[in-house]
N, C-alpha and C positions, 0 to 999 in steps of 0.2 A: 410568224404572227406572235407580238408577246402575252403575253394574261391578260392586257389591258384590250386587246382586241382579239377576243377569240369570236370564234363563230355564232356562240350563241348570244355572243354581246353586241356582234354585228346583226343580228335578225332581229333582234329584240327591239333597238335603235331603227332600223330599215321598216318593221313592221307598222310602226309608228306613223310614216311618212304613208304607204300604203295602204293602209287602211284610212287615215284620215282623209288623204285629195281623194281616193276616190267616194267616201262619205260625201264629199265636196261638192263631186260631181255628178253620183246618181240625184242630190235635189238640186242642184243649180243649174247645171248645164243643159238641160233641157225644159227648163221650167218654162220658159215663154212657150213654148211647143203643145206644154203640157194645160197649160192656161187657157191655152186658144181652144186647146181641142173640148175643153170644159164650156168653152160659150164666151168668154171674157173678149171686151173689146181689146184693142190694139191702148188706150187711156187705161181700161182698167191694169190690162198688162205691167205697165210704166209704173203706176200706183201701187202694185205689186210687187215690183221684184226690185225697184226702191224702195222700199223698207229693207231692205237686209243692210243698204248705206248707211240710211237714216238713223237704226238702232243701234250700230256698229257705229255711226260716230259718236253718239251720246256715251255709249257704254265703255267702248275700247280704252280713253284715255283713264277712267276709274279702275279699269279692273288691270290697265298695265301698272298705276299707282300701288296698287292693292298686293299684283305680284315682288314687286323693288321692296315696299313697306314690310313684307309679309316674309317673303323669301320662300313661299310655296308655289314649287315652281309644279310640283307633282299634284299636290291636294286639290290647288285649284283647278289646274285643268281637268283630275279625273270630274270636278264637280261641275265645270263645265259643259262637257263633255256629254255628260247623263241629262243635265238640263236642257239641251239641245235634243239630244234625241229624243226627248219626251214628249218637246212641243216641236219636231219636226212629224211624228209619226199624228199628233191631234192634226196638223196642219193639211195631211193625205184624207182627213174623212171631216172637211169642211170645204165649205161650198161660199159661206157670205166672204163678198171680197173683203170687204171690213176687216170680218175675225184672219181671212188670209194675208190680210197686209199684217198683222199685229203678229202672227204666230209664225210667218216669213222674217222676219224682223228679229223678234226673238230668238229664235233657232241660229239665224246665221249670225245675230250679235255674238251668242254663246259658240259656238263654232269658230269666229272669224278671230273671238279676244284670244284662241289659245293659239295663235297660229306665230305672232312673235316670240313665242315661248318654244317651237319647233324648229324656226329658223335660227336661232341662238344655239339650241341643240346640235344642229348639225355644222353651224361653223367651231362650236368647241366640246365636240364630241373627242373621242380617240381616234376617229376616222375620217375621211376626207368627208369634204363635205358637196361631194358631186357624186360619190358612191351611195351616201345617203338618201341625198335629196332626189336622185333620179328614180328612186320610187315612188317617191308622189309621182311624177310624171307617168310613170307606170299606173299606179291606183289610178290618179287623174281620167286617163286616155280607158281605161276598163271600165269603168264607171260613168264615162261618157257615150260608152259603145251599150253598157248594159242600159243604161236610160233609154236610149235609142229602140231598141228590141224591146223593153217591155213596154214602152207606148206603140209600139207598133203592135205587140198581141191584147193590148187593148186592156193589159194590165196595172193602170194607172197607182192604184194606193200601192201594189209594192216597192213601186219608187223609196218610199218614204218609210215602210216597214227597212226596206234593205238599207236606207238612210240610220236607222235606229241603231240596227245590230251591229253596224261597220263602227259606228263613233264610238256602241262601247267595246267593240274587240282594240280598239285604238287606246281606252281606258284598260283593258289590262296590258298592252304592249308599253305603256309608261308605266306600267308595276313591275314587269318582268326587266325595264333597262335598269334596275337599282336606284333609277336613279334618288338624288336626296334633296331633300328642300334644305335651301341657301339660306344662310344668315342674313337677315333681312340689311339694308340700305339706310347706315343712317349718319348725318352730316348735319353741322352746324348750320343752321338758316343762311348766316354771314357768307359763308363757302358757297352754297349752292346758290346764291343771288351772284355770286361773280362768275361762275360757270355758267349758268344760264343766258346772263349778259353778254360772253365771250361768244357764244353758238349762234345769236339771236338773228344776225346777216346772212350767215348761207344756209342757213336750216327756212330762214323764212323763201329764200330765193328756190331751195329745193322742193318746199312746201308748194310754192304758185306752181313749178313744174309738176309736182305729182299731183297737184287738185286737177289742171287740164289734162295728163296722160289718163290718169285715168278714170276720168270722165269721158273722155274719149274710147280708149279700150272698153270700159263697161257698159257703155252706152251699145257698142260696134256689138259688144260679147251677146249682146239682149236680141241684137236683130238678125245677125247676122244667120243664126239659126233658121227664122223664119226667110231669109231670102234663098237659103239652101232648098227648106222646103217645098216651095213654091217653083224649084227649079229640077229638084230631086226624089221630091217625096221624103217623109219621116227617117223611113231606116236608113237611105243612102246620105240623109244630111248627117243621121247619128255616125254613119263609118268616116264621111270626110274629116268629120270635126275628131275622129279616133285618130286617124290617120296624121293630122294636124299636130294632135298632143303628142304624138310618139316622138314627133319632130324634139322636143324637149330636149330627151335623152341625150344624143350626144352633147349640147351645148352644158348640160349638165354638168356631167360627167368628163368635161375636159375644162370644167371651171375654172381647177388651177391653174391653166395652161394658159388663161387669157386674162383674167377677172384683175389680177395683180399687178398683171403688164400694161392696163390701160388706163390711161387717168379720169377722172369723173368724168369731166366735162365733153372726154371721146366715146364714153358708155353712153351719156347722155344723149346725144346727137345720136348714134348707130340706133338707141333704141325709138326716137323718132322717127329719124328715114326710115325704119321698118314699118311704123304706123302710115306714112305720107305713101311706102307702098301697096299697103294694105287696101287703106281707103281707096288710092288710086284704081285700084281692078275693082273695088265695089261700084264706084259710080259711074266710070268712065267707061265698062270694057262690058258689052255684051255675050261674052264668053263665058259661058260656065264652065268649060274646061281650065281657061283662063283663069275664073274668080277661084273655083276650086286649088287649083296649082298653088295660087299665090297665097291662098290662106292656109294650106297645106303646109308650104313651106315660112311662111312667118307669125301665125296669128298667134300660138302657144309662144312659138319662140320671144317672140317679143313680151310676153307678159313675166317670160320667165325670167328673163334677162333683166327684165325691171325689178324683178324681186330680189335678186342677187346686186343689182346695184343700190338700191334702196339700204339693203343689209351692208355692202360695204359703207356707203356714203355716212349712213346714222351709226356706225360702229369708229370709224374714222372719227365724226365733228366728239364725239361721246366719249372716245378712249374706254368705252365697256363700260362708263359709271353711268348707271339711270339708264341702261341699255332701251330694257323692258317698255318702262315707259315713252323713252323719244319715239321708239319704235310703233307704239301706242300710237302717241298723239300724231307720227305722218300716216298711219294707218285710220285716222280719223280721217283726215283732209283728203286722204284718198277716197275714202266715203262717200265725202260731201261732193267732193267732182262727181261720185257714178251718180247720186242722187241727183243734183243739178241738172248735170247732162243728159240723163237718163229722163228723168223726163220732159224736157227741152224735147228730145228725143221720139218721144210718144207724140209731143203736141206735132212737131213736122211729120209724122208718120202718118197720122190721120189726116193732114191737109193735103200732102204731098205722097209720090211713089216712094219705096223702100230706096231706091237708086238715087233719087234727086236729095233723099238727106243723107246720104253718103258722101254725096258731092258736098255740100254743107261738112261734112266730117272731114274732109282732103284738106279743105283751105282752112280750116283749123290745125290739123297737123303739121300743113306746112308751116305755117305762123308758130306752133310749138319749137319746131324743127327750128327755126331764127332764134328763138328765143335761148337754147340748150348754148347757143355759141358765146352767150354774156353771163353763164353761170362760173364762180370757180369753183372747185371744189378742189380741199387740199390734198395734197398726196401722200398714201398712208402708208404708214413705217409698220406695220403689221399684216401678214397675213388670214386670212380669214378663211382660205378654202383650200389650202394643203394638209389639212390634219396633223396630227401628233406623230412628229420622225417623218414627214414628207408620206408620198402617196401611199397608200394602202395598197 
């Protein structure tokens, strides 16, 4: 290992990831759960945990501007960072849905703007970038296990206390990586109006695909909890959906091994048919062993996989200039799908069973699933997930 990757350069970077997904996932992943068990309807719910879309798309494209403009890549996020946990921990000892939709909102704006800034870390760290990023998947799947057990002992507000102290342990783990705020981005008006111009076709075509994926996944991600519940009880939906995220890890951590070798448009399709089978056991299969399995074995995977292609596809159209921001604004329109759909979502939930807007969710995926096979996406002359000198 040379000086550029010693041990404590690796934990410092690793800690980063770890502490944040699971920050993630003690308030997200179980926040429908946690909603319901408060009194809230299955509307108010929706109304709810849309706002984290809603405020994240407004904010994400200014504050990725902000990072290119700025080149604080550290400053801003630690100040994110703290901003989040302040009004993630008000959010645990409030009751009006109102003030919970605005301080859900905030929190996960603050939260969700630093998370471009994470994925760029670990594709151009010193180290691979499946060795890093498989601890979010780690933090992730802990944090969705520990949600789980503390609404099961009926410890509700520590959710959101343990939400507070993870984001800022994640603010000194970007002080211990060294790392340094970049020279900020800057380019004649003239240049960047014909660079803009040149992206405007596949970025807009990759845009409609991630407004419906993942409006779809965040939509699935809001209910699917609750249909565990109702089949399993609280803690054993919290261990499935543990069990789910672990799934990550390998796919992670052998990124190099795939991510390079397959061209957009066969990432794209794989990570539909993984939705089309997703959906497919929710609506169709009266199995809980069944739904279990299958969400076990694809539901992280598949979000994961869209993250890593997402990162390739905007690093590829981009060549790395205005990274931050492209990454921003499809992080926006990923938003607006969870918010759209999401509540779409609530409105068939309260007319209909949890299974029958499932079925609704299928025949949408499948229609994504057609759609992936008219996208192109060009093929990138760069690596993004081998690290520096190949595998670590």
């Amino acid at each position: 290992m040379t000086e550029k990757k010693s041990v404590k350069g690796y934990l410092s970077y690793s800690s980063i990831y770890f502490f944040y997904f699971f920050a993630m996932a003690v308030f997200g992943s179980m926040l429908s759960v946690y909603l319901s068990g408060s009194g809230k309807t299955t509307g108010e719910i929706s109304l709810i945990v849309s706002a984290s879309g809603l405020f994240t798309m407004i904010a994400q494209p200014f504050i990725g501007v902000l990072y290119d403009r700025t080149g604080w890549r550290k400053r801003l996020s630690v100040i994110l960072l703290v901003l989040s946990a302040a009004t993630g921990v008000v959010f645990g000892f409030t009751q009006n849905t109102t003030a919970l939709f605005a301080l859900n909102g905030l929190s996960m704006a603050f939260l969700n703007s630093v998370n471009p800034v994470c994925e760029q870390l670990a594709s151009s760290s010193p180290y691979r970038y499946g060795v890093l990023r498989l601890w979010g998947a780690v933090g992730y799947a802990v944090g969705t296990q520990a949600a789980g057990m503390i609404l099961e002992l009926g410890a509700s507000v520590l959710l959101f206390v343990l939400f507070a102290v993870t984001s800022l342990i994640t603010c000194l783990s970007f002080h211990l990586t060294g790392l340094k705020d970049a020279a900020p981005v800057v380019k004649s008006p003239e240049k960047q109006s014909k660079e803009k111009a040149a992206l405007t076709l596949p970025l807009v075509l990759f845009a409609v695909f991630c407004f419906f994926f993942s409006g779809l996944t965040g939509a699935s991600g809001t209910y699917v909890p609750l249909l565990l519940q109702e089949k399993l009880g609280t803690s054993l939906a919290g261990t499935v959906l543990f069990l789910g995220t672990l799934m990550e890890i390998p796919v992670i951590f052998l990124s190099d091994r795939f991510m390079d070798k397959l061209n957009g448009k066969q990432l794209l399709a794989l990570n539909a048919l993984l939705l089309v089978a997703q959906t497919a056991a929710y609506s169709f299969s009266g199995s809980t062993v069944l739904i279990c399995a299958v969400l076990i074995l694809t539901k992280s995977v598949t979000t994961m996989l869209f993250i890593m292609v997402t990162l390739k596809v905007v690093m590829t159209l981009t060549g790395g200039k205005y990274a931050t921001t492209a990454l921003s604004v499809i992080a926006t329109v990923k938003s607006l799908g969870g918010v759209v759909l999401t509540n779409l979502a609530g409105q068939l939930a309260e007319n209909v069973n949890l299974q029958k807007m499932f079925n609704v969710f299928f025949w949408a995926a499948a229609t994504l699933l057609a759609f992936s096979f008219v996208i192109r996406i060009p093929a990138s002359q760069k690596s993004y997930f081998a690290g520096e000198n190949g595998r670590l």
